[in-house]
N, C-alpha and C positions, 0 to 999 in steps of 0.2 A: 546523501542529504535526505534528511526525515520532511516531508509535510504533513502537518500537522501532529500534534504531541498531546493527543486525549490516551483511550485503552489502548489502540492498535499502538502507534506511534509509543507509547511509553513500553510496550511487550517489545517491538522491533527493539529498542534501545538497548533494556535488560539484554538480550542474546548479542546485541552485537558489543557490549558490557564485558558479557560470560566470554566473548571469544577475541576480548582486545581490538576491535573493530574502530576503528574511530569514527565521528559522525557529526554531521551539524543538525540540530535541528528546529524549524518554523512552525511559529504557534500562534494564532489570530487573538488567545482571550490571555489577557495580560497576568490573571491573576492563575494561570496556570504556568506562566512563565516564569514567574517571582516564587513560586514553590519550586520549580527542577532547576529554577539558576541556583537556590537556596541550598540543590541536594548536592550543586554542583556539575549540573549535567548543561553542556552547550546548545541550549533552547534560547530562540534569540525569537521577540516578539516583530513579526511581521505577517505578509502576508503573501502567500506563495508563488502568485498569479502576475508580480510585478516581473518584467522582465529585468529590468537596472538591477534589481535586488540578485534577482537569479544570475546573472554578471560577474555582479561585486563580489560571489560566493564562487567563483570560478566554476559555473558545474561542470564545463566540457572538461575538469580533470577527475569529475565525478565519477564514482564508481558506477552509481547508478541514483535515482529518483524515485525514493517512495513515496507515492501519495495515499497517505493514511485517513485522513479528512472526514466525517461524516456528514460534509455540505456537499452533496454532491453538485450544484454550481459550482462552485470554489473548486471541487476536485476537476470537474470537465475544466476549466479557465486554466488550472493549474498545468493542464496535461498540455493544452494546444496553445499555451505560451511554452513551455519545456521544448515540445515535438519541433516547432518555431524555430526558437532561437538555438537549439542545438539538436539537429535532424539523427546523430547518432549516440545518441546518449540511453542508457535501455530507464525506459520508464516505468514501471509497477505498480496499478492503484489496487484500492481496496473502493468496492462497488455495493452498494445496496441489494442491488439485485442484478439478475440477470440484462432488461434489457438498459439498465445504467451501465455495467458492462459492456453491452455494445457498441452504446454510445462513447464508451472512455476509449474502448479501440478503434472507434470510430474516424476519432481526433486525434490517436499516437500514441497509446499506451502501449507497449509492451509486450505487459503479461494484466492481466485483471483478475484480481478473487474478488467473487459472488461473495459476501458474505452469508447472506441466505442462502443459495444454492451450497455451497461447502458446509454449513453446519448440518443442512439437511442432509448431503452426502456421507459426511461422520455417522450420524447418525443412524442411516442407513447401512454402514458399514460396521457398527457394531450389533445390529440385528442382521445381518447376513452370517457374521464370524459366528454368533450365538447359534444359529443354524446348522454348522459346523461344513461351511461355504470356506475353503482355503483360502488364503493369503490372495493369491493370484488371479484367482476366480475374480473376488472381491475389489481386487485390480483394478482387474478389465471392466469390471459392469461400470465403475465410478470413472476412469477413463469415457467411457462409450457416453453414459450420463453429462459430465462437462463439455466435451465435444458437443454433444447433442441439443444444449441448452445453452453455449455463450457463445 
């Protein structure tokens, strides 16, 4: 189950697309609903953070819960109703920053990407290889880095 279906949310889709995945997925603004129900994709207009809703969608036979969101309100509601009503379910958001991240693992996420912190990381990681910093090097330092910051 996707929440929310803007860039992140519509990139998860495409790949689980490309790899036959199947997926549901929850979108707060309608008129982004009415375009991916139009492309044919199962984006269904609500809001993530209702527990009944999260229910009705059976997630405890969910694979997993992404929360894609860039409210982060709505993402933090989303996770610690999710962690709530189903304590083993793996949850994964996408965070602003670092310490929304810690907040999102705070209340039951998962796993959390920084969006800030991993762009910077990439970014990073292509001026180290430019360096001509190995594979592995380049690893560890970004390893050591997310550790060190979420």
């Amino acid at each position: 189950v996707i929440a929310g279906f803007g860039r992140v949310g519509q990139l998860v889709a495409e790949v689980f697309e490309a790899e036959e995945i199947p997926y549901i997925a929850l979108e707060q603004d309608a008129h982004v609903v009415a375009a991916q129900r139009a492309l044919g994709r199962p984006v269904y207009y609500s809001h993530s953070e209702r527990a009944e809703l999260l229910h009705k969608l059976h997630l405890e036979n969910a694979a997993a819960l992404l929360v894609t969101m860039d409210q982060p309100q709505a993402a933090m509601r989303t996770v610690e109703v999710a962690r709530r009503e189903f304590p083993g379910l793996p949850i994964f958001a996408r965070s602003r920053d670092e310490p929304h991240a810690r907040e999102l693992r705070a209340v039951g996420a998962t796993g959390v990407v920084p969006e800030t912190l991993e762009a910077g990381l990439q970014l990073s990681a292509f001026a180290l290889q430019a360096l001509a910093l190995d594979d592995h090097e380049v690893a560890v330092v970004l390893e050591q880095e997310r550790k060190a910051r979420t």
